[in-house]
C-alpha positions in Angstrom: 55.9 51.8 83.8 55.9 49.8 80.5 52.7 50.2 78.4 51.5 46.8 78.9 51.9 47.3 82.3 49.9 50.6 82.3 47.1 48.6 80.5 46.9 46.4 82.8 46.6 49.3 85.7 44.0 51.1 83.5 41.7 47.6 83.0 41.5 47.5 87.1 38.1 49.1 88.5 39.1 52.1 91.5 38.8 51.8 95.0 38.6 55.0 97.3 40.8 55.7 99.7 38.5 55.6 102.5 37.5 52.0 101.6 41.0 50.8 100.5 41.7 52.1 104.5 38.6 50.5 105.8 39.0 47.3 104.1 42.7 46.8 104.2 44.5 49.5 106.3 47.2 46.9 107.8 49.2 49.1 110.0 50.3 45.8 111.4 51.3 43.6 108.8 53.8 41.0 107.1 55.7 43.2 104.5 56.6 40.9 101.7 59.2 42.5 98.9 60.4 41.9 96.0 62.5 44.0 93.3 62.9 42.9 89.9 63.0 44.0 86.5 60.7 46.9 85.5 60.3 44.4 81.9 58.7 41.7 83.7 55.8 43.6 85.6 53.6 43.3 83.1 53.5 39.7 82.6 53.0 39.4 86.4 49.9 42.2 86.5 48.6 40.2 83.6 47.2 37.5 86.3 45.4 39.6 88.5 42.6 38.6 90.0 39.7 40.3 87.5 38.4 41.8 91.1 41.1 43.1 91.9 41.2 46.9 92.0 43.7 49.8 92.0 43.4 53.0 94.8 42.0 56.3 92.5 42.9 59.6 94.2 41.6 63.1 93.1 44.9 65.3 92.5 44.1 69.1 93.9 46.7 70.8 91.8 45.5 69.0 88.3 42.1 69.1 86.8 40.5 67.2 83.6 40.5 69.9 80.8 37.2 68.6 79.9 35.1 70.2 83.0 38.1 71.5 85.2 37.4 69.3 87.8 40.2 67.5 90.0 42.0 64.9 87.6 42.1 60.9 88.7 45.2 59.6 89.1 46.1 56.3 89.6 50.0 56.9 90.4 51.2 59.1 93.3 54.7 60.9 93.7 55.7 59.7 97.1 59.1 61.5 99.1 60.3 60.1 102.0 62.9 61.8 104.4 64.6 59.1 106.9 66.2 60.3 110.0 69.1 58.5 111.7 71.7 59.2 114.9 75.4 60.5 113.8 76.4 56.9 114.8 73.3 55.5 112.1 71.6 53.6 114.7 69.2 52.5 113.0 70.9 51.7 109.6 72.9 48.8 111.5 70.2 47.7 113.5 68.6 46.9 110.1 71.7 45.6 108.6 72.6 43.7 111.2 68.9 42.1 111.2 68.3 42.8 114.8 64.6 42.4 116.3 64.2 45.2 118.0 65.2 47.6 114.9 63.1 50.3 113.9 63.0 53.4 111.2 61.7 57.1 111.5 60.4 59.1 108.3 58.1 61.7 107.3 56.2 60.6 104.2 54.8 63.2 101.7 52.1 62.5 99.4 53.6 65.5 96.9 50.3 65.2 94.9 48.1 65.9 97.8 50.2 68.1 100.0 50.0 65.5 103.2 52.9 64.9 105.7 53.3 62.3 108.3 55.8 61.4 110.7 56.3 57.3 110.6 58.0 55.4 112.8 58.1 51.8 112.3 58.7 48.8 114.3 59.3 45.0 114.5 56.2 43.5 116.6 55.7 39.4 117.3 56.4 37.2 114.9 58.1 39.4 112.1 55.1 41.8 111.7 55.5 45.4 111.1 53.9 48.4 113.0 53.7 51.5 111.5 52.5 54.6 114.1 52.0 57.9 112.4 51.3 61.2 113.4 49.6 63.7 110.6 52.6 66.2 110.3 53.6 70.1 109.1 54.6 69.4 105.7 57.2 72.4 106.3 58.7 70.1 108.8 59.5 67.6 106.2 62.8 67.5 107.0 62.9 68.2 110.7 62.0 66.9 114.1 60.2 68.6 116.2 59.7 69.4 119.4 55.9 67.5 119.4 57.6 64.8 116.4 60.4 63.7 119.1 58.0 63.4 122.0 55.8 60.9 119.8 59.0 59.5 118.3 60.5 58.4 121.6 56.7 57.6 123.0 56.3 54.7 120.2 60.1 53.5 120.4 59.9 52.9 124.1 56.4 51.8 124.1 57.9 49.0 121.3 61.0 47.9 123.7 63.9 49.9 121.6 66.5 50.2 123.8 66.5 54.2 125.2 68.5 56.4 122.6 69.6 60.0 122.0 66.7 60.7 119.7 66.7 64.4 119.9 70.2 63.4 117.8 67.7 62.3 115.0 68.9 63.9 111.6 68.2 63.8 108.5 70.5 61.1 106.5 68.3 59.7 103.0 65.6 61.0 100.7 64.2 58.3 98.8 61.4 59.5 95.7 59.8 57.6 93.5 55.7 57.3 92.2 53.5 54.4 94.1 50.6 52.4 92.5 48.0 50.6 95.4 46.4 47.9 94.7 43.3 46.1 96.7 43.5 42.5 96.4 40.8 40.7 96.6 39.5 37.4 99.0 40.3 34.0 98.3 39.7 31.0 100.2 41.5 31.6 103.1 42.9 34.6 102.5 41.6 38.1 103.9 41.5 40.8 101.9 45.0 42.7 101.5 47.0 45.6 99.8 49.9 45.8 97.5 52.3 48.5 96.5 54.2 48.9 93.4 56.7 51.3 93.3 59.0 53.0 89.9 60.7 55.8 88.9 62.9 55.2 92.2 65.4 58.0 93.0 67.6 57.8 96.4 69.2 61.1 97.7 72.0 61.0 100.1 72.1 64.2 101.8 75.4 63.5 104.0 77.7 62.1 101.2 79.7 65.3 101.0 79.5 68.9 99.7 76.6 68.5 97.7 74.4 65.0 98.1 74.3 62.4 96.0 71.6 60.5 94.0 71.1 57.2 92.5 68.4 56.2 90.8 67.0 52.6 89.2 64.6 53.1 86.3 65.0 49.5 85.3 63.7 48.3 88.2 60.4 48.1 90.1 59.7 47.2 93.8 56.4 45.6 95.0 55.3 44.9 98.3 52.5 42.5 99.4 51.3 43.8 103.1 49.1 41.0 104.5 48.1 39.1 107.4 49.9 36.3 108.0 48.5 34.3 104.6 50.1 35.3 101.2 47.5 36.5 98.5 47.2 36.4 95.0 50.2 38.5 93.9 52.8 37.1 95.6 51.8 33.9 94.0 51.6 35.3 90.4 55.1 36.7 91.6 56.3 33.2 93.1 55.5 31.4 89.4 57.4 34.2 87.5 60.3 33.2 89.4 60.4 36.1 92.0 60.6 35.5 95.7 60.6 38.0 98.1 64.2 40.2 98.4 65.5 41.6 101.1 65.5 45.0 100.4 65.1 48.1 102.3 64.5 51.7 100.9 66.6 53.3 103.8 68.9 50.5 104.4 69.7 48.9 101.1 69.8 52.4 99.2 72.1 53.9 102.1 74.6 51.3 101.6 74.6 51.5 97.9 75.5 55.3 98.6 78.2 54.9 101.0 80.5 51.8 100.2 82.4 51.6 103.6 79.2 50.4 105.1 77.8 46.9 106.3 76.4 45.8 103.2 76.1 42.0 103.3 72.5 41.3 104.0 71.8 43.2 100.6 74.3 41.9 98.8 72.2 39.9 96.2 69.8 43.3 95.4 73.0 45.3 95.1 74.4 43.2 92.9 71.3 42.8 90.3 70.0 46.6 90.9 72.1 49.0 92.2 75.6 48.0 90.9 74.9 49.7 87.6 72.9 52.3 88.8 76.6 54.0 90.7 75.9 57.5 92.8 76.1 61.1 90.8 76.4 64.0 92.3 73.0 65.6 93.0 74.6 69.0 92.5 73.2 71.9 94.9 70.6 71.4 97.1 67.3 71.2 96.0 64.6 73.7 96.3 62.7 74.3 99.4 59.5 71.4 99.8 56.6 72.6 98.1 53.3 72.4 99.8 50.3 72.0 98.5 47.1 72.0 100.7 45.1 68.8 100.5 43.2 66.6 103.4 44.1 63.1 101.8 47.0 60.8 101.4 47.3 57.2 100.1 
């Protein structure tokens, strides 16, 4: 982040984890995105709401010199591995903007050492349902046997039509470090969370020999996640003169690796973010997942 913009994050008062989740968990949700320049996120944190207050996580593997206990951080390191069939089922049910579409992950919170298998679906009325299952961070990058029974318990419980998930392999590794924010009441308007997310890095693990990696450090993605009512950010957002994008970490990032794919319904984030950002080769495969023990994850 810019400096201004880390001021801004550093003004904000904490919330814990356990009341960020109890006040404004939102597994079902209206995602709202938008991407946009990493310069111009300061100007837009600048008109927080003065409630308004950032998540503040205790990091097991760093401590405050000054009394060695765990360190505050108000950024987390994030890695997400998506699985898709050989035929990439669920890429061009995204791209293709079908209802019924649906992704499957694990998420690590690399400063905590917590793994979950996600898989996320389309409910009424354009809202998203995330189902997790808490998850062997060794398995990372894996299905298992227990991961494809839940997999294929949510999909068909959420009316995706019946696949060959056991063909579920991983095809993208997106990184990048996560700020959450707890925004605040307003006439109306429940109480809701917001995500912004920098330093992001996309891996494509099936692009060849060795993968290949693209990365946008000039850019920033935020996402409101409310009820159905927009809240204070996206407004600060909508008078800065940025409206929601679509834009997809798996989707968007997959066809910005691989050119000979349906692209279209990303065209206009391609264009203004990835275009100059082209794929390099990643070189050899990267170390083995480090795990570090931890009970907590943002």
């Amino acid at each position: 982040m810019t400096g201004s913009a880390l001021a801004s994050i550093a003004a904000l008062s904490p919330v814990t984890l356990d009341e960020l989740n109890a006040r404004a968990e939102l597994q079902t949700r209206i995602d709202r995105k938008y991407m946009l320049p990493l310069a111009d996120l300061a100007e837009v944190l600048c008109e927080l709401d003065d409630d308004t207050r950032v998540l503040e996580l205790d990091a097991p593997c760093a401590t405050d010199a000054a009394d060695a206990r765990p360190a505050s951080i108000r950024s987390s390191s994030y890695e997400s591995v998506y699985f898709d069939t050989p035929e990439l089922v669920s890429f061009h049910l995204a791209a293709h903007g079908r209802r019924r579409r649906f992704k499957v992950r694990t998420r690590s919170y690399l400063d905590t050492g917590a793994t979950f298998l996600e898989v996320k679906t389309r409910g009424g009325r354009s809202l998203t349902v995330k189902d997790r299952l808490e998850y062997d961070p060794a398995d990372h990058d894996r299905i298992t046997a227990e991961g494809l029974e839940y997999t294929s318990s949510v999909l068909g419980d959420s009316g995706v039509a019946d696949g060959e998930w056991s063909t579920l392999t991983p095809t993208l590794i997106t990184r990048y470090r996560r700020t959450t924010l707890l925004i605040p009441a307003t006439a109306g308007r429940d109480e809701s969370r917001a995500t912004i997310d920098v330093d992001l890095e996309w891996i494509d693990e099936g692009a060849g020999l060795f993968p290949r990696r693209l990365r946008t450090p000039e850019s920033v993605i935020v996402e409101t996640k409310s009820g159905r009512a927009t809240g204070s950010l996206d407004r600060a957002l909508w008078r800065h003169g940025h409206r929601p994008a679509t834009v997809s970490k798996f989707g968007t990032g997959l066809a910005a690796l691989r050119p000979d794919l349906p692209s279209n319904k990303w065209t206009r984030v391609l264009r203004r973010h990835f275009d100059q950002a082209g794929p390099t080769p990643a070189g050899p495969p990267s170390a083995p997942h480090q795990t570090i023990p931890a009970s907590i994850a943002a």
